[in-house]
C-alpha positions in Angstrom: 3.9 8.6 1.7 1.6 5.6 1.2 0.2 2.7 3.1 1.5 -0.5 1.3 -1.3 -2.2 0.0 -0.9 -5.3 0.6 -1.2 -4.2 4.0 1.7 -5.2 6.3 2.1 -4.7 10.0 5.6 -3.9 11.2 5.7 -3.1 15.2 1.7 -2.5 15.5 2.1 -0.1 12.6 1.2 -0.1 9.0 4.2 -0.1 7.0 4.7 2.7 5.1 6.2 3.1 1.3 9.3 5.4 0.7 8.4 6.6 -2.4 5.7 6.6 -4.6 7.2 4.1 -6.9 7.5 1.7 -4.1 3.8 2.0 -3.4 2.3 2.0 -7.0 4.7 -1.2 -7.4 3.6 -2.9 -4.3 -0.1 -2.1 -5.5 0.3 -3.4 -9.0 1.8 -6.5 -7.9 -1.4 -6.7 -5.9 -3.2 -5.9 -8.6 -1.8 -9.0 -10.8 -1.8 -11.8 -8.7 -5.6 -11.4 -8.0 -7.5 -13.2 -9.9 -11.3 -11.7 -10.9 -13.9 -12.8 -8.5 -11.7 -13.4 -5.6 -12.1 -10.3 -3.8 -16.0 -10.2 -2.5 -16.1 -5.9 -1.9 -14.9 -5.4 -5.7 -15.5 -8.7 -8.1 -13.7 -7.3 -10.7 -10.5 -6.4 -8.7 -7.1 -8.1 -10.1 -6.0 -9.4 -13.4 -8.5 -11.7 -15.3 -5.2 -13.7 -16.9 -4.8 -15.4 -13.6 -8.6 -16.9 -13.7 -7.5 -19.4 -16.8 -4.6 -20.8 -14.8 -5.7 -24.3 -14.8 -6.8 -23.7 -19.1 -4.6 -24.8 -22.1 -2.1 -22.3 -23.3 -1.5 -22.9 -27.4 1.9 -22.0 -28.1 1.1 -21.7 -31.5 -1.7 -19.3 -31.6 -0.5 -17.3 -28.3 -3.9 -17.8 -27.1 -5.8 -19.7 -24.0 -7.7 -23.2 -25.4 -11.2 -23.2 -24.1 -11.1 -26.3 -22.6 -15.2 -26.6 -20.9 -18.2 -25.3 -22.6 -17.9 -22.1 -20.2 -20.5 -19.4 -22.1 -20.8 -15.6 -21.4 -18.5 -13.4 -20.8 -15.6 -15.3 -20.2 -15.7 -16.6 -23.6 -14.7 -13.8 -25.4 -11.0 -14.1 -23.3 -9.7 -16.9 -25.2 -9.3 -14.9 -28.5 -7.1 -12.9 -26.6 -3.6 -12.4 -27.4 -0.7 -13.4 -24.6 1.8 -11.2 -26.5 0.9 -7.8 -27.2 0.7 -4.6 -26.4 -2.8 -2.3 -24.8 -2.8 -0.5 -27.9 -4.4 -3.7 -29.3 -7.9 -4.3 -28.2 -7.7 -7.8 -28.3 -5.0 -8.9 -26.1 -4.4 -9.3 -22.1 -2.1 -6.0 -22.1 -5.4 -4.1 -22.8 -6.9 -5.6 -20.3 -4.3 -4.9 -17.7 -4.0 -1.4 -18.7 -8.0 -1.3 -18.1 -7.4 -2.8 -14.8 -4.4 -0.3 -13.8 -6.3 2.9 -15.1 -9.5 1.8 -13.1 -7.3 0.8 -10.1 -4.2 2.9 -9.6 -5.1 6.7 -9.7 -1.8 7.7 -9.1 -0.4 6.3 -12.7 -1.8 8.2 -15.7 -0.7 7.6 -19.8 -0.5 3.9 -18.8 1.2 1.6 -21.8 1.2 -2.8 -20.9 3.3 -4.4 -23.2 3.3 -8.3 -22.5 5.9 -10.7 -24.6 5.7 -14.7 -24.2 9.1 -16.2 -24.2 8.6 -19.2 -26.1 11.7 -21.3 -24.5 11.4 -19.6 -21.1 7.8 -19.9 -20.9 7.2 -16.8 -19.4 5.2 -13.5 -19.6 6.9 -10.3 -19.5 5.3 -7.7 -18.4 6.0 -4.3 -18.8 4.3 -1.0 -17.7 5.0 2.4 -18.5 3.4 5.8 -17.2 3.3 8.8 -15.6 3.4 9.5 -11.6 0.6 12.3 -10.9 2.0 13.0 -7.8 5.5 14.5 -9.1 5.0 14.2 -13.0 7.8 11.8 -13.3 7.9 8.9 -15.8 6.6 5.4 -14.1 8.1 2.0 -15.4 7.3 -1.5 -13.9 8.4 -5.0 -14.8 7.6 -8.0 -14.0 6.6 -11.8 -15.1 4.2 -14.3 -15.0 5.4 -18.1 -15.3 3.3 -20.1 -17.3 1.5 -23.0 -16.2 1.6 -25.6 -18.9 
């Protein structure tokens, strides 16, 4: 069994997950409502999509509008795609599936599918993978409300 991460104290004990899913769900969750930068051990911890929270989101395009004169590497994020899948190099679902595979060692053949619902404004997310511990399939899903 596994520590939750985030941690949580129950008694004057770590809590402890049930199962592995429990865990690598808690842990993902974690993982997506960090933004970059946030964490001071690990900088590149989390889910960059949560840094452009206070950008422009163009319905249209299904991209983030640049709305400062920001230059370097955070540039190249708003030609990503909201809606896609991590097979696509150019969307946020590969860069969640980067995060996850970096991240959470006990998920391997990870797939991030993320759909915008137009009228709901929402981001699906869904994972798909493979639990190393017990070789059994691994899905997660979850959503992002948008901010606009």
């Amino acid at each position: 069994m596994s520590i939750l991460l985030p941690l949580e104290v129950t008694d004057g004990r770590l809590l402890r997950a049930s199962t592995t899913k429990q865990a690598v769900d808690a842990f993902i969750e974690l993982l997506l409502t960090t933004p970059c930068r946030s964490c001071v051990s690990d900088p590149r911890f989390g889910f960059v999509f949560n840094n452009l929270k206070f950008e422009i989101f163009n319905e249209n395009e299904g991209v983030i509008y640049n709305s400062g004169d920001k230059e370097g590497v955070e540039t190249e994020l708003y030609s990503k795609k909201v809606s896609g899948t991590s097979r696509s190099l150019n969307t946020f679902a590969a860069e969640l599936k980067e995060a996850i595979e970096q991240y959470e060692k006990r998920v391997t053949e990870v797939a991030v599918t993320m759909t915008y619902f137009k009228g709901q404004r929402k981001v699906q997310i869904h994972i798909e993978g493979v639990l190393v511990e017990d070789n059994e399939p691994y899905v997660y899903t979850s959503s992002i409300n948008l901010w606009n």
